[in-house]
C-alpha positions as CSV (number, residue, x, y, z in Angstrom):
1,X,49.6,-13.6,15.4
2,X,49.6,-16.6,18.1
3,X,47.3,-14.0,20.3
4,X,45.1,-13.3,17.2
5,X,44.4,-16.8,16.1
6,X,43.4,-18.4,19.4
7,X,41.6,-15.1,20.6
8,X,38.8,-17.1,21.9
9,X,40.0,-19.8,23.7
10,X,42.4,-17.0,25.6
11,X,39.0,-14.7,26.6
12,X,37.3,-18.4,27.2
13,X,40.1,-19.4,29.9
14,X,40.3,-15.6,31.6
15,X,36.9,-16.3,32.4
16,X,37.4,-19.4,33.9
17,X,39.7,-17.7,36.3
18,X,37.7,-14.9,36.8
19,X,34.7,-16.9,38.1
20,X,37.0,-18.6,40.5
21,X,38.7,-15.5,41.4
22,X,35.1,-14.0,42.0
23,X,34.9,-16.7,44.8
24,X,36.6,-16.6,48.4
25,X,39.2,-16.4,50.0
26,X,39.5,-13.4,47.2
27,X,35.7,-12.6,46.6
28,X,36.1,-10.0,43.9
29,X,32.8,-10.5,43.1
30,X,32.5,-8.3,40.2
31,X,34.4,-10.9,38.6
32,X,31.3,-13.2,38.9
33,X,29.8,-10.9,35.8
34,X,33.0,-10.5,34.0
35,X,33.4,-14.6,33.5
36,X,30.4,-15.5,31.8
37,X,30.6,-11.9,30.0
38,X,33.1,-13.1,28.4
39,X,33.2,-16.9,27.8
40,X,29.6,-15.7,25.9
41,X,31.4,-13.3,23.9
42,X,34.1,-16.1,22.8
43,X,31.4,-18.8,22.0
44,X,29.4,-15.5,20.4
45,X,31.8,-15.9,17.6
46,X,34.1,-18.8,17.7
47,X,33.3,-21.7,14.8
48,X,30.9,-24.0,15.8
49,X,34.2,-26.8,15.1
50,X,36.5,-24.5,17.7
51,X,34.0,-24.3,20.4
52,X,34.2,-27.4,21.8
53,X,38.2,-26.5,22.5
54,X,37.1,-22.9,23.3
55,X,34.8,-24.3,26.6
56,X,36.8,-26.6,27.3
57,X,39.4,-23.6,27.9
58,X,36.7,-21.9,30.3
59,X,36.5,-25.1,32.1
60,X,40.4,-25.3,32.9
61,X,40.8,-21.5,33.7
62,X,37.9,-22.5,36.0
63,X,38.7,-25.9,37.8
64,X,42.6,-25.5,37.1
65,X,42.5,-22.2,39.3
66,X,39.8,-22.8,42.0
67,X,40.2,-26.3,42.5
68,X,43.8,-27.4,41.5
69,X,44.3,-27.6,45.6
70,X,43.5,-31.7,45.5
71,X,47.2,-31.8,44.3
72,X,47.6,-31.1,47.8
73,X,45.9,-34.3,49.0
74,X,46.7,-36.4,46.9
75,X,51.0,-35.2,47.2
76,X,51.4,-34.2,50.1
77,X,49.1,-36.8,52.4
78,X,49.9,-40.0,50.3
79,X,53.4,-39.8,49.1
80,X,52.2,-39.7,45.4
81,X,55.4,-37.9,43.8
82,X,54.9,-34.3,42.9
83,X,54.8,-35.4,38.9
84,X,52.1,-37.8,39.1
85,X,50.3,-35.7,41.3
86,X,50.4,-33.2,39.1
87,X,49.2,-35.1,36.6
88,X,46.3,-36.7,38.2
89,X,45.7,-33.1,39.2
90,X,45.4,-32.0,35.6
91,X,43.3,-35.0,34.9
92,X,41.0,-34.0,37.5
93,X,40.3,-30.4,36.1
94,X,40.7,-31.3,32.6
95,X,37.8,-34.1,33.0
96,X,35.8,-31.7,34.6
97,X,36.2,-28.9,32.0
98,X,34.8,-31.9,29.7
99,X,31.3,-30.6,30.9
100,X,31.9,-26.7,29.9
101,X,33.5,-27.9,26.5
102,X,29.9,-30.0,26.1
103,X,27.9,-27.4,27.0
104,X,29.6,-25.1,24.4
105,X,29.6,-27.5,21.7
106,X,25.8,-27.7,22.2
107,X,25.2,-23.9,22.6
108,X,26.8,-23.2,19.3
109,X,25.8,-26.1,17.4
110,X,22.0,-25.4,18.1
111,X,21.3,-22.2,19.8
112,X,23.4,-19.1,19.9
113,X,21.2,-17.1,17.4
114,X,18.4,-15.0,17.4
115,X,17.3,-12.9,20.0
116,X,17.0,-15.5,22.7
117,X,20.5,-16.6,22.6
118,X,21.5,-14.9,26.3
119,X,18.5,-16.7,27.6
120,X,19.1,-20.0,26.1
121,X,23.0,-20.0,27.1
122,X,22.2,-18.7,31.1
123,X,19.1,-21.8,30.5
124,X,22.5,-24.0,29.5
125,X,24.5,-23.0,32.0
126,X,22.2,-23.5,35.0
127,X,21.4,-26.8,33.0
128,X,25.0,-27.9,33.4
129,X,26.2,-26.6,36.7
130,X,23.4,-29.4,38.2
131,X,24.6,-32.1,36.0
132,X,27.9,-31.5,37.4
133,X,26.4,-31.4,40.7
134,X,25.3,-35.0,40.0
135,X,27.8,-37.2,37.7
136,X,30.3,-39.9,39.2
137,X,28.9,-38.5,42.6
138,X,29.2,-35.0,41.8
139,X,31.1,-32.0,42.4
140,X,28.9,-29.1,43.1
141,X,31.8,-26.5,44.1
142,X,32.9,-23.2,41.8
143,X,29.5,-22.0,41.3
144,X,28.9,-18.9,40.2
145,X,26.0,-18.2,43.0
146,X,28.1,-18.2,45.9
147,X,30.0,-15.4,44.9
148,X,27.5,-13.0,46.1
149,X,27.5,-13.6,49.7
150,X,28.9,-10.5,49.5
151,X,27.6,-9.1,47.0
152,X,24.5,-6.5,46.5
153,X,22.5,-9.8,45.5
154,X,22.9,-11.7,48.7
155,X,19.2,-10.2,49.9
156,X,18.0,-13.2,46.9
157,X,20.3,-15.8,48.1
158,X,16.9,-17.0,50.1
159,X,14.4,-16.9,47.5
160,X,16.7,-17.6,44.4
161,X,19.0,-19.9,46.3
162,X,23.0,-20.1,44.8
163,X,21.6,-21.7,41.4
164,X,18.9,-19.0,41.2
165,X,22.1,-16.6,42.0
166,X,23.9,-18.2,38.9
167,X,21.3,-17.4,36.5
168,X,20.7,-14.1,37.3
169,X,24.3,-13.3,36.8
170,X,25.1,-15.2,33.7
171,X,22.0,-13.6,31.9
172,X,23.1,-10.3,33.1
173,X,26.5,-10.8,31.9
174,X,25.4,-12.0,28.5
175,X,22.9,-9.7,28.3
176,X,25.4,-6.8,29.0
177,X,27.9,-8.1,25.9
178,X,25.1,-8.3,23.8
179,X,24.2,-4.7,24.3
180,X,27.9,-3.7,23.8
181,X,28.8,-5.9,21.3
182,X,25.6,-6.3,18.8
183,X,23.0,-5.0,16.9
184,X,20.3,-5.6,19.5
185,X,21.9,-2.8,21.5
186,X,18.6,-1.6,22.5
187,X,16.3,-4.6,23.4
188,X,19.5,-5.4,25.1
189,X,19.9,-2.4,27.6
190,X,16.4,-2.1,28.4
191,X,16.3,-6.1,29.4
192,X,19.4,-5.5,31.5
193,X,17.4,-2.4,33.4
194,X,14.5,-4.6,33.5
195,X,16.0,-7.3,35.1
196,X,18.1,-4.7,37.8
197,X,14.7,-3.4,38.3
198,X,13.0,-7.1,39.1
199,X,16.3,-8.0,41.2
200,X,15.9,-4.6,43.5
201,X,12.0,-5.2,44.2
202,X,12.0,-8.3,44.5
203,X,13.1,-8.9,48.3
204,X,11.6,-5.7,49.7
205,X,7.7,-7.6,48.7
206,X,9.1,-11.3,49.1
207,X,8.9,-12.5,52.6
208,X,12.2,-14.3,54.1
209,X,9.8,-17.0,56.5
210,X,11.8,-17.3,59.0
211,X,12.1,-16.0,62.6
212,X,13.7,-16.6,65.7
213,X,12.5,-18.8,68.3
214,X,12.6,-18.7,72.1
215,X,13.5,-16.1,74.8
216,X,17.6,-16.2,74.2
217,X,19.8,-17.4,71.6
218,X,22.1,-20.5,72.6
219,X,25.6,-20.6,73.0
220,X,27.6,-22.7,70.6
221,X,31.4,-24.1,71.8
222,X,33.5,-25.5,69.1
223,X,36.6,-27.6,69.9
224,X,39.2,-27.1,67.1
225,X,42.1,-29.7,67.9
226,X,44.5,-29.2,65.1
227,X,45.5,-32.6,65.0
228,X,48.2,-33.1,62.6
229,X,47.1,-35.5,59.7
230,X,50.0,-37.6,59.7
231,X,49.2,-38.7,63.2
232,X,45.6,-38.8,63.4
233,X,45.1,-42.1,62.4
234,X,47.6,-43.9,64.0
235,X,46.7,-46.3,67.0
236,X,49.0,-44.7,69.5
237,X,47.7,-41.2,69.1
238,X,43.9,-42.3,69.7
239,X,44.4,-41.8,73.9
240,X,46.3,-38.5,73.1
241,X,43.7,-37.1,70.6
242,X,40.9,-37.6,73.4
243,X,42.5,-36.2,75.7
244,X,43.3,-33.0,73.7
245,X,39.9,-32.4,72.5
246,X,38.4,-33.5,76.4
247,X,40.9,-30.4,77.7
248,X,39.3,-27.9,74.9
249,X,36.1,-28.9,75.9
250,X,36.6,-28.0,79.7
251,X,36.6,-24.1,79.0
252,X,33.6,-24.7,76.7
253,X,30.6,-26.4,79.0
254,X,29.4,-23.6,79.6
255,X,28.1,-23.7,76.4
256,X,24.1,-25.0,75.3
257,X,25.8,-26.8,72.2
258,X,29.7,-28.1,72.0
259,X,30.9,-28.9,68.5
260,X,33.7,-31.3,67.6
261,X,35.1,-31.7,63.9
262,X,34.6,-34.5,61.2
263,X,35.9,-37.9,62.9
264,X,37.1,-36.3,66.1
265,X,36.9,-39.1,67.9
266,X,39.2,-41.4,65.4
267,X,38.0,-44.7,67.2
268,X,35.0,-46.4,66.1
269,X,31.8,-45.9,67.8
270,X,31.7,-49.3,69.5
271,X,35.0,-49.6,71.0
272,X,34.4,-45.6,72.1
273,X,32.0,-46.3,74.2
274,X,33.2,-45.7,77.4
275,X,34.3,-42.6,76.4
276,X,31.1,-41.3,74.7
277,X,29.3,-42.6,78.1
278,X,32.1,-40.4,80.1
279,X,31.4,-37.4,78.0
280,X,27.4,-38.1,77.9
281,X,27.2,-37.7,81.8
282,X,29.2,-34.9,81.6
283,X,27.2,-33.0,79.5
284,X,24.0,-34.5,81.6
285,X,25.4,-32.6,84.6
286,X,26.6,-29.1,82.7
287,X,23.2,-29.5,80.4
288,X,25.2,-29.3,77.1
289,X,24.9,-31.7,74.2
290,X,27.6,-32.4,72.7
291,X,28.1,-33.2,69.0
292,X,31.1,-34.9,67.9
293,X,32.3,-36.5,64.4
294,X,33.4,-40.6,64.9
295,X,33.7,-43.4,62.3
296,X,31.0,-46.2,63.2
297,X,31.5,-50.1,62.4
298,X,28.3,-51.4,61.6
299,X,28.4,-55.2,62.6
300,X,25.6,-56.7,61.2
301,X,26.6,-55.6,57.8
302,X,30.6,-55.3,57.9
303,X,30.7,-51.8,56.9
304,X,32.2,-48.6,58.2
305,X,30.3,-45.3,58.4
306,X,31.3,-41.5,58.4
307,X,29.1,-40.5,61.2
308,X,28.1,-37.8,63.9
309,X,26.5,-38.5,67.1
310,X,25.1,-36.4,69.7
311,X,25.4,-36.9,73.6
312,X,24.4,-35.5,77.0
313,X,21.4,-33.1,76.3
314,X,20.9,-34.9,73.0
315,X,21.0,-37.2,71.1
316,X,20.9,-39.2,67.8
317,X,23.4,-40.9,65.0
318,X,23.7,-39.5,61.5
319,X,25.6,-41.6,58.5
320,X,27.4,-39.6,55.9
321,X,25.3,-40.0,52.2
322,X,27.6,-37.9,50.4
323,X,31.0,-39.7,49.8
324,X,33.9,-38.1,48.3
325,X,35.3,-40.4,45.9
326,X,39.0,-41.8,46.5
327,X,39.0,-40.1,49.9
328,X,36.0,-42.0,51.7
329,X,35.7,-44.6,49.0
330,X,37.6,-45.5,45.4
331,X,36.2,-46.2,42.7
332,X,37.0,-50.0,41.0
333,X,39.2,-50.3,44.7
334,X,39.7,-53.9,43.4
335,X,41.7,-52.3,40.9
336,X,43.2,-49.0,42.5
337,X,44.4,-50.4,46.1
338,X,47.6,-50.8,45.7
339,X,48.8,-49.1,42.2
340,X,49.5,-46.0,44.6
341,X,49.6,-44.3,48.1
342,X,46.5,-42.1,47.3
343,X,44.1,-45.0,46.6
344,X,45.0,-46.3,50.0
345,X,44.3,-43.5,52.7
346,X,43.0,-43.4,56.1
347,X,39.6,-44.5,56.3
348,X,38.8,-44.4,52.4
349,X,36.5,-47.6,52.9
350,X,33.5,-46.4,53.9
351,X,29.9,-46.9,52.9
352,X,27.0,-44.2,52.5
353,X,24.0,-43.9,55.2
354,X,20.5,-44.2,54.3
355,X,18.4,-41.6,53.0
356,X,16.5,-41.8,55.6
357,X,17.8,-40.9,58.8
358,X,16.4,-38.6,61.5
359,X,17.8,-35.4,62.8
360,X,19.8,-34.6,66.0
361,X,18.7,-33.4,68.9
362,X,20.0,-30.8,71.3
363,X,17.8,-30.5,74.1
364,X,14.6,-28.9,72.6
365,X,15.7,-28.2,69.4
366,X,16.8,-30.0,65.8
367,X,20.3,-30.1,64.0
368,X,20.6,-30.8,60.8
369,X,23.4,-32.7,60.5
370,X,26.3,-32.5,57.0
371,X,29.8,-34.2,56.9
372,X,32.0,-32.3,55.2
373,X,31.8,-32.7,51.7
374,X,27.8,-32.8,52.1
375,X,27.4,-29.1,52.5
376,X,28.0,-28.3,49.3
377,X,25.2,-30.0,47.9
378,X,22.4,-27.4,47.4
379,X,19.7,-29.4,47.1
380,X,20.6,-32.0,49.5
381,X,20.7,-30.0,52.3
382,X,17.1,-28.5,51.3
383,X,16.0,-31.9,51.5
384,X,17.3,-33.2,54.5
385,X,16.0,-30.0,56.8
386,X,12.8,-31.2,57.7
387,X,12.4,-28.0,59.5
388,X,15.6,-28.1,61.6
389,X,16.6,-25.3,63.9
390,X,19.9,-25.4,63.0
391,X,22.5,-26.8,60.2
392,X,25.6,-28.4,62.0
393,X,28.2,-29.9,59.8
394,X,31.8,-30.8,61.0
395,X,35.2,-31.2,59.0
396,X,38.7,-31.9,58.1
397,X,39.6,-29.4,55.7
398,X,43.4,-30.4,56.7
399,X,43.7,-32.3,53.7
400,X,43.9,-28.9,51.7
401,X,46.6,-27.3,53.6
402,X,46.8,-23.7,52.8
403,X,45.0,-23.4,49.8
404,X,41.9,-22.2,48.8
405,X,39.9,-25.1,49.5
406,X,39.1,-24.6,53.2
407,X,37.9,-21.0,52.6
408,X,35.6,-21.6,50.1
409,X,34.5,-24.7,52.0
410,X,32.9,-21.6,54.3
411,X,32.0,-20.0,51.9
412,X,29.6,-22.4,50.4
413,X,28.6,-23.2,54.3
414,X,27.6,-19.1,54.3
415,X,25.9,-20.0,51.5
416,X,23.3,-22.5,52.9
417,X,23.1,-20.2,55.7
418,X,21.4,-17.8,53.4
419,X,19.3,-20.6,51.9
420,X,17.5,-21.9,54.2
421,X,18.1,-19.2,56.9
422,X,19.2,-20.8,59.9
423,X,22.4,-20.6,61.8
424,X,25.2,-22.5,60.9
425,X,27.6,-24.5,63.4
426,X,31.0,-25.7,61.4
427,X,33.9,-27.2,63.0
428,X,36.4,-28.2,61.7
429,X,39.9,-30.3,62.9
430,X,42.2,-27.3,62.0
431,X,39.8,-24.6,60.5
432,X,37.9,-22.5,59.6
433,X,35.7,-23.4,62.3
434,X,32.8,-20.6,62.8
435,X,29.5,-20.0,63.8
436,X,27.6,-18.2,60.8
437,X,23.7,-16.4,61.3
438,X,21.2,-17.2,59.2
439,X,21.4,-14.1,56.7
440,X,25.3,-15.2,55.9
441,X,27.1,-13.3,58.5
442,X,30.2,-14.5,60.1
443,X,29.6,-14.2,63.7
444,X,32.7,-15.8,64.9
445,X,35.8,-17.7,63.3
446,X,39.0,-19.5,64.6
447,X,42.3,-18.8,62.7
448,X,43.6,-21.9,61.0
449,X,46.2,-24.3,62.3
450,X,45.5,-23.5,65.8
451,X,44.4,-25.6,68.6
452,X,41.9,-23.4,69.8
453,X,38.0,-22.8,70.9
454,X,35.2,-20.3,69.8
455,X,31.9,-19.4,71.6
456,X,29.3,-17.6,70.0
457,X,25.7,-17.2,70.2
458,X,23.3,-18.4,67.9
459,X,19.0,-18.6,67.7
460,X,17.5,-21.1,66.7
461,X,15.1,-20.5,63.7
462,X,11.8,-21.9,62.2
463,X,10.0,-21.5,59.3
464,X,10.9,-21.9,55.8
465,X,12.5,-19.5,53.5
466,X,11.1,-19.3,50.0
467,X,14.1,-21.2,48.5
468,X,13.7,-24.2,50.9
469,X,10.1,-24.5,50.0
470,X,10.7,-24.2,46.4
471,X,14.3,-25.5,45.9
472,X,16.1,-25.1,42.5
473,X,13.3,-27.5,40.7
474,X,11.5,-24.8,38.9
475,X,14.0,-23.0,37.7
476,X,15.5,-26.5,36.1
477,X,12.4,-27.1,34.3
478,X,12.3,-23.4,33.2
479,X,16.1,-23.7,31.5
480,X,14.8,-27.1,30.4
481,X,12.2,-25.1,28.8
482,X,13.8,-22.2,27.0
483,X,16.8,-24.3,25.8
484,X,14.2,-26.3,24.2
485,X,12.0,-23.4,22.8
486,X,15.6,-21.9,21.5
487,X,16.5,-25.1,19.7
488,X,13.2,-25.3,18.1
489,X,13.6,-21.8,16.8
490,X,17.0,-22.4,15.3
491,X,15.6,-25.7,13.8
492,X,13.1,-23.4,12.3
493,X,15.0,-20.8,11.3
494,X,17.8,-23.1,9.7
495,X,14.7,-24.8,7.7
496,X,13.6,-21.7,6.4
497,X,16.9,-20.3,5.4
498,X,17.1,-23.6,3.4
């Protein structure tokens, strides 16, 4: 009876889950179909008065599975106790799932019906994953797109791009109920084999626009110094922490390009120096640059940065743009500092970096340079190319632990990859550091919690691929479009049934 009654929201919150189980380190991306497929067939029927509780279900299968690993951060690296860690935990998701339960709301309250209804909830869908991708700073993680880095779709992930990705499978899913579960059986199957049709042509006459450049691809070294994050930060470890990540580098000069992880160097960039000038002439002589994550103090204006700097055969300083909030800034800190461990970690004061800053340099080529968290942001990345060779972006996953975070942290790096097709260099303080080609593949990966080193080869690319030209704009105006062609409709319809 209890089964009966809340049907809905049940098939809404298995569809969360199956979205995030469609998503690495699992990446039964099947599942990717089977989510949507059926949070559409809940909202297909639910009362317009339930469906606000029935999306707000999809959202916690969701976040609550694939992203319920900040409990790990904020208990287990600040002392929180396990309760209120929990419960900040389930704040955290169920805030989040707010935007699913919106976007139900809206869906059933003005345009499920008629025969454009599959359209104008993939049009919502796409509409809502960018709004989360942007709101308090954003959290543009869990979407539907990535899944197919392994998936028969991956050829599009350069024209179509992850969000592109998301729309294609939410309309086929939706399509697919509708042609199981309605009278529009027909119109329904033959859209589904048009749109299989259009998927399977499409990159055989699209060209990628990109290729390779120069005689040999380079050879990448990435330090992985499992420092333990209880000790990073504190003063006495900084000699140590050099040291270990100076020894790594000795087997690993060989290489064109050597990698160090998200705030390697845990000194600021000032009083480092000496050591940045020890490692610069170092690299002179092998004729390596090397690329290293450090925190930089900038004096003029009493603020800390989350930076990357290049030595040796390169050069260049990046800022970090995209914080994450409470662990490089808080929110109302006037406020928070204080009430609890979490709202006082290591380095969670600093400030974002221009927009704009130039690229690295290593030797004759370009990195594009992303800290972290910055990865993720589709767009972002897109914008900050400017026709790099490569995309290097460096790490500490070690806040996560075990869980799934790290792993899909790659994944979404695979993703961009595909995007923009260039090589991507990750490193990260305790993995999964890798080296990933420009079509997705992982060409080499260190196994976590490991003090270790990887060497791999990688070209550097040129050109641009039809995603990075285009971005994710036109579709956005497109769902913009349809969802307001749909509610139109369904204005007109409900007039005319009056």
């Amino acid at each position: 009876m209890w089964l009966q009654r809340h049907r809905y929201a049940v098939a809404a919150l298995l569809g969360g889950i199956a979205i995030s189980l469609s998503l690495a380190p699992l990446h039964w991306w099947p599942l990717a179909f089977v989510g949507p497929g059926l949070i559409f067939w809940a909202l297909h029927y639910t009362h317009t008065d339930t469906a606000k509780w029935v999306g707000w279900w999809s959202g916690l299968g969701l976040f609550g599975s694939g992203a319920s690993w900040v409990y790990v951060s904020i208990h287990y690296h600040s002392d929180t106790p396990a309760v209120i860690a929990a419960l900040m935990t389930f704040i955290f998701c169920g805030g989040l799932a707010l935007l699913p339960a919106g976007m139900a709301w809206l869906y059933c309250s003005r345009l499920r019906h008629g025969s454009l209804a599959p359209l104008a909830f993939t049009a919502l869908w796409v509409l809502f994953d960018a709004l989360r991708g942007v709101i308090l700073t954003g959290f543009p993680w869990l979407y539907i797109g990535t899944a197919h880095t392994d998936s028969p779709l991956a050829e599009l992930m350069s024209i179509l791009g992850a969000n592109g990705l998301t729309a294609v499978t939410v309309l086929g899913a939706s399509l697919m109920v509708q042609a199981i579960d309605s009278a529009r059986r027909v119109p329904s199957l033959i859209a589904v084999c048009l749109l299989a049709v259009i998927l399977a042509i499409t990159p055989q006459v699209v060209d990628r626009g990109v290729s390779t450049i120069g005689e040999r691809p380079l050879l990448i070294g990435i330090a992985q110094g499992n420092i333990d994050q209880e000790e990073k930060w504190k003063p006495e470890n900084i000699r140590s922490t050099l040291s270990s990540y100076t020894a790594l580098t000795e087997e690993l000069w060989q290489s064109d390009i050597v990698v160090w992880p998200e705030t390697a160097i845990t000194v600021d960039y000032w009083r480092a120096a000496s050591f940045l000038n020890a490692m610069h002439d170092i690299a002179q002589i092998e004729h390596t640059t090397l690329v290293t994550g450090i925190p930089y103090f900038d004096p003029e204006k009493n603020i800390f940065h989350n930076s990357i700097t290049a030595v040796g055969k390169g050069e260049g300083l990046y800022h970090k743009q995209k914080l994450v909030p409470f662990g490089e800034y808080v929110p109302l800190a006037n406020a928070l500092r204080g009430t609890l461990a979490f709202f006082d970690l290591p380095m969670s004061s600093f400030d974002r970096g221009s927009a704009e800053q130039a690229l690295l340099r290593a030797g004759a080529y370009t990195l594009a340079p992303f800290i972290c968290y910055e990865v993720a942001y589709s767009e972002f990345v897109r914008e900050q190319m400017r026709d790099a060779n490569f995309i290097v972006t460096v790490s500490n996953d070690a806040w996560f632990g075990r869980s799934w975070a790290p792993w899909q942290h790659q994944q979404i790096a695979q993703v961009r990859a595909m995007e923009t097709g260039r090589y991507v260099l990750r490193a990260t303080n305790n993995g999964i550091s890798s080296v990933i080609a420009a079509n997705g593949e992982i060409i080499a990966s260190t196994p976590q919690f490991e003090r270790t080193t990887l060497l791999a080869e990688a070209w550097p690319m040129q050109g641009s691929t039809p995603y990075l030209r285009w971005g994710s704009a036109p579709l956005w105006w497109l769902c913009g479009v349809i969802t307001l062609l749909q509610a139109l409709l369904m204005r007109r319809r409900g007039a005319t049934e009056n």
